[in-house]
Each structure stands twice: as C-alpha cells, then as structure tokens.
ChimeraX commands (.cxc) that place a marker at each C-alpha (Angstrom):
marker #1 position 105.47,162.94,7.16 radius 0.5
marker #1 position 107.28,159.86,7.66 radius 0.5
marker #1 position 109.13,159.97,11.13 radius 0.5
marker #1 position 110.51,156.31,11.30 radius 0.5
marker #1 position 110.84,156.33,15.18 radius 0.5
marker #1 position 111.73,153.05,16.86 radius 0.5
marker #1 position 111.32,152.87,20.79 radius 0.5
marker #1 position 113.05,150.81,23.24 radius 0.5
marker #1 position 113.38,149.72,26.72 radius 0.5
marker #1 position 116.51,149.14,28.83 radius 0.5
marker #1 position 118.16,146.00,29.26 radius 0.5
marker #1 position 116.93,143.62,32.12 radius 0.5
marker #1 position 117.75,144.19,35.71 radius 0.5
marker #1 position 119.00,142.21,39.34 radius 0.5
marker #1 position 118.67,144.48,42.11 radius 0.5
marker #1 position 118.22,144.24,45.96 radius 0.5
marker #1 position 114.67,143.83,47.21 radius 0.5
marker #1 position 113.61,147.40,48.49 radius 0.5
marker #1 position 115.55,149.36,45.87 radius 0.5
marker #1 position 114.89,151.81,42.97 radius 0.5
marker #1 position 114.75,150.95,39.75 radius 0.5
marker #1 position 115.70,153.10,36.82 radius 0.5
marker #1 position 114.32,151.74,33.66 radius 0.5
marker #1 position 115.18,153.88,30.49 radius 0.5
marker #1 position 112.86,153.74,27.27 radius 0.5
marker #1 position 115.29,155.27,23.92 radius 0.5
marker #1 position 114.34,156.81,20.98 radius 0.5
marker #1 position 115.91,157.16,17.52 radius 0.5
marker #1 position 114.73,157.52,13.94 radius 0.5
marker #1 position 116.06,156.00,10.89 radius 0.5
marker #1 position 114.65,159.23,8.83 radius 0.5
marker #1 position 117.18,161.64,8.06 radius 0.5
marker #1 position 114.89,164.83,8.45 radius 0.5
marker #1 position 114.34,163.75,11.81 radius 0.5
marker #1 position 116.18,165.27,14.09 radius 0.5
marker #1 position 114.01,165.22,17.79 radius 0.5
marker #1 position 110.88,164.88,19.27 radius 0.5
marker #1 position 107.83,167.05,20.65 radius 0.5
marker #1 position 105.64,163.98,21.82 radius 0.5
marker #1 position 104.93,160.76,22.68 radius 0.5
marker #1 position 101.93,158.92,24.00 radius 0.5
marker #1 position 103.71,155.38,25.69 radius 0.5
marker #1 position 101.77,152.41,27.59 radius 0.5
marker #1 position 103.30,149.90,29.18 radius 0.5
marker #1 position 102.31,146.98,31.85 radius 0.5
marker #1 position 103.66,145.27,34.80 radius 0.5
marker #1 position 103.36,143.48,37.77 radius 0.5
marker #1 position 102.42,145.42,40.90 radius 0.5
marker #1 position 102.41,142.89,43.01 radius 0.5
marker #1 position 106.32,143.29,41.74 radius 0.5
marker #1 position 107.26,146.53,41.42 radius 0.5
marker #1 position 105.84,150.01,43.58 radius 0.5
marker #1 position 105.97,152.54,39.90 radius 0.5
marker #1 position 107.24,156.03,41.31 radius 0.5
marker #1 position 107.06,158.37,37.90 radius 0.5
marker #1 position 104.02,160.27,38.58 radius 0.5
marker #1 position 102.86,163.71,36.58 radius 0.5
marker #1 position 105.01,166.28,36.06 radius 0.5
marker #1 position 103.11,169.32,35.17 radius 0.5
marker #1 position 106.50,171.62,34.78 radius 0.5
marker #1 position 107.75,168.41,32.33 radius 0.5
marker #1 position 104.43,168.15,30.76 radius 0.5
marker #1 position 104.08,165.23,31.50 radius 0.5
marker #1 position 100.97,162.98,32.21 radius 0.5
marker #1 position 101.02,159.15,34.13 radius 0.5
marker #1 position 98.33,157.76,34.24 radius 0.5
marker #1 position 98.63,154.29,36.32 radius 0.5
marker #1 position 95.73,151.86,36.55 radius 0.5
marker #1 position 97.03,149.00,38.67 radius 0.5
marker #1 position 99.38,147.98,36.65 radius 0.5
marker #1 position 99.25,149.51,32.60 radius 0.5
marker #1 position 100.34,152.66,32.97 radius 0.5
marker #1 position 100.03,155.81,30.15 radius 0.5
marker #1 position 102.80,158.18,29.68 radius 0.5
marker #1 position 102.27,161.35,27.75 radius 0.5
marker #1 position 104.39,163.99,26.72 radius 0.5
marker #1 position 104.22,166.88,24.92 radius 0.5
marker #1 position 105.99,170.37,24.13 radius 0.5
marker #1 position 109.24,171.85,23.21 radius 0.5
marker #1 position 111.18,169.85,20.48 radius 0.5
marker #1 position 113.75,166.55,22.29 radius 0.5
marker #1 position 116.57,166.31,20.48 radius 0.5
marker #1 position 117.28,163.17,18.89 radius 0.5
marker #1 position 121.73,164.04,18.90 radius 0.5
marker #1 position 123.81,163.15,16.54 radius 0.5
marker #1 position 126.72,161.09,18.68 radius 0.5
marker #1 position 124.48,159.28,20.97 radius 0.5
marker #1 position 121.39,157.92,17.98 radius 0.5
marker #1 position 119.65,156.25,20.65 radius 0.5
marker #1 position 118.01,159.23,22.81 radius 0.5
marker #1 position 116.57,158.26,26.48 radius 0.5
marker #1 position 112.81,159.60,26.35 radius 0.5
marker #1 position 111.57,158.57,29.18 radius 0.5
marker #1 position 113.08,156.96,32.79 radius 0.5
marker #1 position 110.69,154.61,34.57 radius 0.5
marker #1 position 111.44,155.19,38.05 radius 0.5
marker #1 position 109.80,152.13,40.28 radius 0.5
marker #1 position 111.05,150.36,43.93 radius 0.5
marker #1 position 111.73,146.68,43.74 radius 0.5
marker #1 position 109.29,144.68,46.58 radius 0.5
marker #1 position 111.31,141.70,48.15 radius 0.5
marker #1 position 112.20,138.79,45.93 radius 0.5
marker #1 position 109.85,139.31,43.13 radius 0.5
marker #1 position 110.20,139.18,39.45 radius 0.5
marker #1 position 108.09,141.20,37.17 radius 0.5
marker #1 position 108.40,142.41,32.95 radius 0.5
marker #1 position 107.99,145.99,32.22 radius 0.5
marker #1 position 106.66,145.81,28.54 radius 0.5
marker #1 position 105.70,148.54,26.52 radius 0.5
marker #1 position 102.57,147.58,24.73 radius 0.5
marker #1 position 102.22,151.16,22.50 radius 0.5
marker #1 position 104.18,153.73,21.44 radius 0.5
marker #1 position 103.24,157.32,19.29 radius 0.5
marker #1 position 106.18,159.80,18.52 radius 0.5
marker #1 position 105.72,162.81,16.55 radius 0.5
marker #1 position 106.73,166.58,15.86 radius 0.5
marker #1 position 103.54,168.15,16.49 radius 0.5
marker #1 position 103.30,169.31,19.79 radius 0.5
marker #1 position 99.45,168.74,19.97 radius 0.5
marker #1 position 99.29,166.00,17.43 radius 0.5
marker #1 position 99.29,163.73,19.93 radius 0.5
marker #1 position 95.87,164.32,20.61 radius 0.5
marker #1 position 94.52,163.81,17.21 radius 0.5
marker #1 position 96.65,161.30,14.81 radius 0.5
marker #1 position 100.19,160.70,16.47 radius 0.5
marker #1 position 102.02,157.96,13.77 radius 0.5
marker #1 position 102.88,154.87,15.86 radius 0.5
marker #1 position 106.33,154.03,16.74 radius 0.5
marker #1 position 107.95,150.74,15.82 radius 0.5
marker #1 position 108.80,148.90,19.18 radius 0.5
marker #1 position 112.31,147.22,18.76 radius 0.5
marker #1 position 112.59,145.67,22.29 radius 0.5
marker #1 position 109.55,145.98,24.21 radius 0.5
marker #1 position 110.70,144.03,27.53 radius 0.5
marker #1 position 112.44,144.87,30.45 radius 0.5
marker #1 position 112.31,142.10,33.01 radius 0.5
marker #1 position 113.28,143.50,36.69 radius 0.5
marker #1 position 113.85,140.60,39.05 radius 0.5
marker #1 position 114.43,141.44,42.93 radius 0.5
marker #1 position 117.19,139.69,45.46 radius 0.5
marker #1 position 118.20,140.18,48.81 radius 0.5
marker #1 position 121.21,141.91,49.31 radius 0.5
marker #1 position 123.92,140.68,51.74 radius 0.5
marker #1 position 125.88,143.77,53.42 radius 0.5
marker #1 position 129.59,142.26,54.25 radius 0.5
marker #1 position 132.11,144.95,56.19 radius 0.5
marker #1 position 135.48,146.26,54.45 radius 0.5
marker #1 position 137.57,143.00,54.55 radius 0.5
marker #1 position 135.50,140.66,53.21 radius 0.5
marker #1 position 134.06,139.77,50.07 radius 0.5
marker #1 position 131.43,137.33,48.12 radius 0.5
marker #1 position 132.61,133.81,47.14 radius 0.5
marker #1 position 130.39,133.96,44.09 radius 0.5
marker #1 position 132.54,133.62,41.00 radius 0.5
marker #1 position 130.89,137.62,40.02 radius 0.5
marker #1 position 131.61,139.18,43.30 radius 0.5
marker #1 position 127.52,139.79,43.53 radius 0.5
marker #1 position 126.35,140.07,47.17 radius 0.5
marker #1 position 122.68,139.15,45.96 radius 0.5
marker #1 position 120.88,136.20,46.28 radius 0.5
marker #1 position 117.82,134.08,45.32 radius 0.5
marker #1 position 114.70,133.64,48.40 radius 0.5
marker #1 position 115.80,130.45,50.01 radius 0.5
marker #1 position 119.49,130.01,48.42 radius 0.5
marker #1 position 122.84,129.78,50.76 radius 0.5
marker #1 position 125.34,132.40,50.64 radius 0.5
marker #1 position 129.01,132.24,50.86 radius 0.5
marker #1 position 131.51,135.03,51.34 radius 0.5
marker #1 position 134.96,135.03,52.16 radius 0.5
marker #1 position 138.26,136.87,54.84 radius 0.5
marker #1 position 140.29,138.72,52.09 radius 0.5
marker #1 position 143.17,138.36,54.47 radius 0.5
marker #1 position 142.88,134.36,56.45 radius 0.5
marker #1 position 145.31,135.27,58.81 radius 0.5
marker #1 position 142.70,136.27,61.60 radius 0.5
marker #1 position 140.40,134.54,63.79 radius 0.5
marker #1 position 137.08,136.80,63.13 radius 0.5
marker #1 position 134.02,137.67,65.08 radius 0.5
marker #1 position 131.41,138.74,62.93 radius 0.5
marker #1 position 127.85,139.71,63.98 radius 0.5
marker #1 position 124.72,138.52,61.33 radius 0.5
marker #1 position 121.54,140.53,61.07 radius 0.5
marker #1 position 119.07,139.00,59.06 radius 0.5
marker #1 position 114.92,138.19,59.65 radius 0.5
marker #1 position 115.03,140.40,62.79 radius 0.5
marker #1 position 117.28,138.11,64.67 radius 0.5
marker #1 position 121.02,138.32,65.16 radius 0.5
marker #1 position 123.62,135.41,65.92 radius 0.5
marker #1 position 127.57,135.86,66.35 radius 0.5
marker #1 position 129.85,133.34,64.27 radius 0.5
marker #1 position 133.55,132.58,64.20 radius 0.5
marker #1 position 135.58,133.09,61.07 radius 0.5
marker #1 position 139.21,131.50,61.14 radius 0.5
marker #1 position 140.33,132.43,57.88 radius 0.5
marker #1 position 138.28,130.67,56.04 radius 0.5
marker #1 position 134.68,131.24,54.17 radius 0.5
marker #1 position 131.52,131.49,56.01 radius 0.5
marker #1 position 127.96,130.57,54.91 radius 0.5
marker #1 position 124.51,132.05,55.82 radius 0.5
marker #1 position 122.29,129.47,54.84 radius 0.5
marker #1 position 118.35,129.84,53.49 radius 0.5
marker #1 position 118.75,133.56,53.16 radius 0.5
marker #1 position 114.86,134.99,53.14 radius 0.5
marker #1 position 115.29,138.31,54.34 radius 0.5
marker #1 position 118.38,141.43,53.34 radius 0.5
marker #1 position 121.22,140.51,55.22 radius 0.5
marker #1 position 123.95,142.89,57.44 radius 0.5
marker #1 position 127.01,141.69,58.38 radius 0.5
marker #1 position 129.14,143.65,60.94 radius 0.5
marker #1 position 132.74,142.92,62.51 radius 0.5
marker #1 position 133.40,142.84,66.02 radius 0.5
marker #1 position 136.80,142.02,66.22 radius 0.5
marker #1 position 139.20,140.78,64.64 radius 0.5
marker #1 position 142.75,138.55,66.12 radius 0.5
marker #1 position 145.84,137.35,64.61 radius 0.5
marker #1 position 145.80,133.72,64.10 radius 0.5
marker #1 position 148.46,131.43,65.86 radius 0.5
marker #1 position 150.58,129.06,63.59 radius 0.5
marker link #1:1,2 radius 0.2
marker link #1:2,3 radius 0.2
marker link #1:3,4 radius 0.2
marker link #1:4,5 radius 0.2
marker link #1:5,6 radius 0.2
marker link #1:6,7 radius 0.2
marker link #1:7,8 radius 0.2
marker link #1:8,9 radius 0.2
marker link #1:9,10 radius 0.2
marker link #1:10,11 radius 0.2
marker link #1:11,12 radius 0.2
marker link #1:12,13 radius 0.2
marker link #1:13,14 radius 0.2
marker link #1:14,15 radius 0.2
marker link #1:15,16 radius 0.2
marker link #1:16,17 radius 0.2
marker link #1:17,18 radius 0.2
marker link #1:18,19 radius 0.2
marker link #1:19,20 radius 0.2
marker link #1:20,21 radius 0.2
marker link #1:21,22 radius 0.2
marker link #1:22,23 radius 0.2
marker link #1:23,24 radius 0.2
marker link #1:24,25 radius 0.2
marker link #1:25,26 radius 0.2
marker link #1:26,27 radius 0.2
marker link #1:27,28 radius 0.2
marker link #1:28,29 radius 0.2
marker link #1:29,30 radius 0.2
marker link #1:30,31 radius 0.2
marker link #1:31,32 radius 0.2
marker link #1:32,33 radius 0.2
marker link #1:33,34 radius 0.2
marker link #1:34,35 radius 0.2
marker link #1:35,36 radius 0.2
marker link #1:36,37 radius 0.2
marker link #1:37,38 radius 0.2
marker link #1:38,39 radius 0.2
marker link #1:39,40 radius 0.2
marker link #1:40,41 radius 0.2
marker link #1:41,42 radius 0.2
marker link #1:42,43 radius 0.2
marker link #1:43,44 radius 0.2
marker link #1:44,45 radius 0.2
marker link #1:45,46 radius 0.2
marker link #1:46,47 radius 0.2
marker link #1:47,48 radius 0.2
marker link #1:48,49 radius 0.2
marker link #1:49,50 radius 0.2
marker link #1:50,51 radius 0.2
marker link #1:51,52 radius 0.2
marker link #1:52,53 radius 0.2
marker link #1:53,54 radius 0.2
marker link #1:54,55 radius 0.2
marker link #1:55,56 radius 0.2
marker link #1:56,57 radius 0.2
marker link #1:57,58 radius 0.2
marker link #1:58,59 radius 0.2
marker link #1:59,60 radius 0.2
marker link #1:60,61 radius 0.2
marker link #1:61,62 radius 0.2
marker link #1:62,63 radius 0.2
marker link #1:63,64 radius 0.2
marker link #1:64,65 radius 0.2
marker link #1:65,66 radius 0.2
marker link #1:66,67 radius 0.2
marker link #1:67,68 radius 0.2
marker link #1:68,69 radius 0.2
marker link #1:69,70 radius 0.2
marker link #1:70,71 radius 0.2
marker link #1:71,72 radius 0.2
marker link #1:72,73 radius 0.2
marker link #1:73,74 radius 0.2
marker link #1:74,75 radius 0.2
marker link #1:75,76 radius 0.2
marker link #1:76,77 radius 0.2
marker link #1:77,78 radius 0.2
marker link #1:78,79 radius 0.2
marker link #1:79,80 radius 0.2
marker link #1:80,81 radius 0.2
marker link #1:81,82 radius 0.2
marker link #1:82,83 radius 0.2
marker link #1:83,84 radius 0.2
marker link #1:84,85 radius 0.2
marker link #1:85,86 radius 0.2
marker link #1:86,87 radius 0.2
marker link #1:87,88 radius 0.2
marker link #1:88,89 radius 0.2
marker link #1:89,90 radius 0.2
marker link #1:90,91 radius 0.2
marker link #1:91,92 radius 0.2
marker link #1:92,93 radius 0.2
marker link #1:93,94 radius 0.2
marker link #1:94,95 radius 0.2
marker link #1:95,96 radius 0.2
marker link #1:96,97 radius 0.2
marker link #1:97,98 radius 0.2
marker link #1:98,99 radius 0.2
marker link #1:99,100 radius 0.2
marker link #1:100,101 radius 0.2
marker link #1:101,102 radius 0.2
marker link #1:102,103 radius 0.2
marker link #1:103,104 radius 0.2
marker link #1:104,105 radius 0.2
marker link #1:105,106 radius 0.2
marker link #1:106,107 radius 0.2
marker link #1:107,108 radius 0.2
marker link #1:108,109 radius 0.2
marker link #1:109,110 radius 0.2
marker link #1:110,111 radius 0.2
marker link #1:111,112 radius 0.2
marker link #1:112,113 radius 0.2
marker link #1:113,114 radius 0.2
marker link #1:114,115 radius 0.2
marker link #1:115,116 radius 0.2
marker link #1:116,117 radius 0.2
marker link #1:117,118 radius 0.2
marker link #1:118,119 radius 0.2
marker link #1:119,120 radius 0.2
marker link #1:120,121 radius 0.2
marker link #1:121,122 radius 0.2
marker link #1:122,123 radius 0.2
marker link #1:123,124 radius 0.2
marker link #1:124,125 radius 0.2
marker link #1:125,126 radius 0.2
marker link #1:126,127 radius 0.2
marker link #1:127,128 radius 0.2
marker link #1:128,129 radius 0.2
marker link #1:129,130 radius 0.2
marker link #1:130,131 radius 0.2
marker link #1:131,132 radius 0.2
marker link #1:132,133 radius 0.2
marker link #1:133,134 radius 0.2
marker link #1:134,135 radius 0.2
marker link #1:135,136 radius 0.2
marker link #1:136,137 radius 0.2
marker link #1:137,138 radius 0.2
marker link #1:138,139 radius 0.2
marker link #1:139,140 radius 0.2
marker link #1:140,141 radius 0.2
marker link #1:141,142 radius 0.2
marker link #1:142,143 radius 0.2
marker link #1:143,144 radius 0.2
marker link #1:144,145 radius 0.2
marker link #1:145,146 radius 0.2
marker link #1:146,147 radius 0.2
marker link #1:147,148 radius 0.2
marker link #1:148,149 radius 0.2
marker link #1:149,150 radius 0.2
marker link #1:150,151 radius 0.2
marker link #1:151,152 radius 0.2
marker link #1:152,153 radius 0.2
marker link #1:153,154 radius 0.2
marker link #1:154,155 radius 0.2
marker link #1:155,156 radius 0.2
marker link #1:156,157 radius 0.2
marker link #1:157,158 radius 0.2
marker link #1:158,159 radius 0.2
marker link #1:159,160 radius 0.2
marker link #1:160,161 radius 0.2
marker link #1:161,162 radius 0.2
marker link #1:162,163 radius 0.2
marker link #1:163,164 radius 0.2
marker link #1:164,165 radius 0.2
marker link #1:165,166 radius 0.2
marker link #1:166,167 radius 0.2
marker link #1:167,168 radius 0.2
marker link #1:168,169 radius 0.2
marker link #1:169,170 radius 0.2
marker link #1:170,171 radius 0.2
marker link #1:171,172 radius 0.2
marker link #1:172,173 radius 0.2
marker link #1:173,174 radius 0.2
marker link #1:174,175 radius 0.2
marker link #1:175,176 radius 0.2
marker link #1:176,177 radius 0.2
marker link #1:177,178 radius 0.2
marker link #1:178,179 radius 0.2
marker link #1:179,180 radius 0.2
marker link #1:180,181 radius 0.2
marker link #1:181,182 radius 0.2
marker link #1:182,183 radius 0.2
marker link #1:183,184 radius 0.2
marker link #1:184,185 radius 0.2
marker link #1:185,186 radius 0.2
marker link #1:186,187 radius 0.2
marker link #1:187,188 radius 0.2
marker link #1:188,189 radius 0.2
marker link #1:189,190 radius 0.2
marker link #1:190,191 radius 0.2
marker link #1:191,192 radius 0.2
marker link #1:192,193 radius 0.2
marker link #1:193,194 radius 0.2
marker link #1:194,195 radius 0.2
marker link #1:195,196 radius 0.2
marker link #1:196,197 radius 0.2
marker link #1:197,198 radius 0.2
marker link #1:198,199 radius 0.2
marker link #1:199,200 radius 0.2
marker link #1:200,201 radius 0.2
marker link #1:201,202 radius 0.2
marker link #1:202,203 radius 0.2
marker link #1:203,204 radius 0.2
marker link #1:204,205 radius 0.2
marker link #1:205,206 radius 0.2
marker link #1:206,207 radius 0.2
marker link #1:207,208 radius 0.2
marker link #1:208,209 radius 0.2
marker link #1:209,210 radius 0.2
marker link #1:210,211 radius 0.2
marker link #1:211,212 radius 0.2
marker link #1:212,213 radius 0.2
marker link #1:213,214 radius 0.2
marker link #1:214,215 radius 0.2
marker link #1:215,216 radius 0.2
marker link #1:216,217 radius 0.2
marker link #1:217,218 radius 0.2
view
C-alpha cells in the first residue's frame, strides 16, 4: 500500500546553556487513504558532547530509545496516530534533550519507516521520505536583568555568544542605579545613571539584581 509519509524535524533553536530543548519531528502523507499512523522506526544523530538527550523508553507509550552515544533509535508502535485534517503536519515524536553551556550541535534524522501495521515495523516498514532532516540547537548564556531594565540588542534577546559583551539598558534614566552582577562565581556592584551598562566577555549565565534605586538630580 502506498502510504506517501514525509517526516520532518523542527526548525533550528537558540536557547540558554543548561536548558531543555523540545525538538518536534511531524508527520503527514500526501496519500489520500491515509489518514494516521500505527508505527514508526526513526534514527537520528547528534553531538553529545552538545546536547544531554532526555527521551528515554516509555513502555506505557510503547515506545523504545535506544541511544548509543550519540545515534539514537526511536520506535513506536500500537494504536492508530491520527494524521488530522486542520493541522496536515502531525507532531510524532518530541525530542526532549538539555542544552550543555555554549555548544552547538545538529539533530539530523538519518532514517525514517511509517506504516499502518502495528507490527510491520518489525518485518518490512516502507521508508518515509525525509523533507527536512536538520535541526541545529546552538546554546548561549543567558543574562537575567530585574523588572526595569531591558537588553540593548536590537531583538530584545538576553542571550549571548561565549566571549561576546553584553549591553542592556534603565527603561526609565531618571535614576542613579545600584545593581549587583553575578556571573563566574564572583559578584561586583556597578553604578547605573540612566544610561546603558555593559558586562563585558560574558563566559558564564549571568544574574543581575537591583539594590536600590535614587532619583537623579538635574
């Protein structure tokens, strides 16, 4: 039967050094009989020097990971997954993995078998035709900032590259602020008079806390 099933993976991802990552693989079919899924048999690679992967079996989800440093087979198998007819692309699978600090590493997905037949994936499962087979998760530090201040990066991100400067800004300039830094195990107090401040060579996640705050003097 043909199933026409194309599989692919989420778009690429920034995120802070230390957090989850939620990476979704989709499913859809360009067949009109086909309407869902009972199974898949999915392997993908990446970098573990990267990425910490956190799916693991799921007996109650039928589902089987198998990880050998770094390729990593999912299998799945059981009641019928619908495909839906609002939503065409249907998430089949989540990759859950942590982000280690400042890293960069693809998720690709090197195979992929969909079919109806609960057990067929055992025997002959029909391969799947991979339309986007990379996800490329790339860790930052993360700069915390307290309510009243805010990144000076034209996108507002509070992340930043192993060894760049970072520059945030007073939302309101008419105080003289005290701020307290926390970054690489050591903290330092600066002086904010209205204006932008600047943590240079950032290598470590960043907090930034007030600790007080006075009207400025015209």
């Amino acid at each position: 039967t043909a199933t026409g099933y194309t599989v692919s993976m989420g778009a690429d991802q920034q995120v802070a050094a230390g957090q989850q990552v939620r990476i979704p693989v989709t499913v859809a079919s360009g067949e009109k009989g086909i309407t869902g899924f009972n199974a898949y048999d999915m392997t993908f690679t990446y970098d573990p020097a990267a990425l910490t992967l956190n799916t693991t079996s799921d007996s109650a989800a039928n589902l089987t990971v198998e990880d050998n440093n770094g390729t990593v087979r999912v299998r799945r198998y059981g009641d019928t997954v619908a495909l839906g007819d609002a939503v065409p692309l249907r998430e089949a699978l989540a990759l859950e993995s942590t982000a280690k600090a400042t890293a960069t590493s693809a998720v690709t997905l090197t195979n992929a078998k969909f079919d109806l037949d609960a057990n067929s994936i055992n025997f002959d499962a029909p391969s799947a035709t991979i339309t986007d087979a990379d996800t490329t998760v790339k860790a930052l530090w993360n700069v915390s900032l307290p309510d009243g201040f805010v990144s000076a990066a034209a996108d507002g991100s509070t992340l930043v590259e192993d060894g760049a400067d970072f520059t945030f800004k007073a939302v309101d300039p008419n105080y003289e602020y005290t701020l307290r830094i926390t970054t690489n195990g050591q903290t330092q107090e600066v002086t904010v008079k209205g204006g932008s401040c600047t943590i240079e060579n950032v290598t470590d996640n960043v907090q930034v806390t007030m600790v007080s705050k006075v009207g400025r003097t015209y």
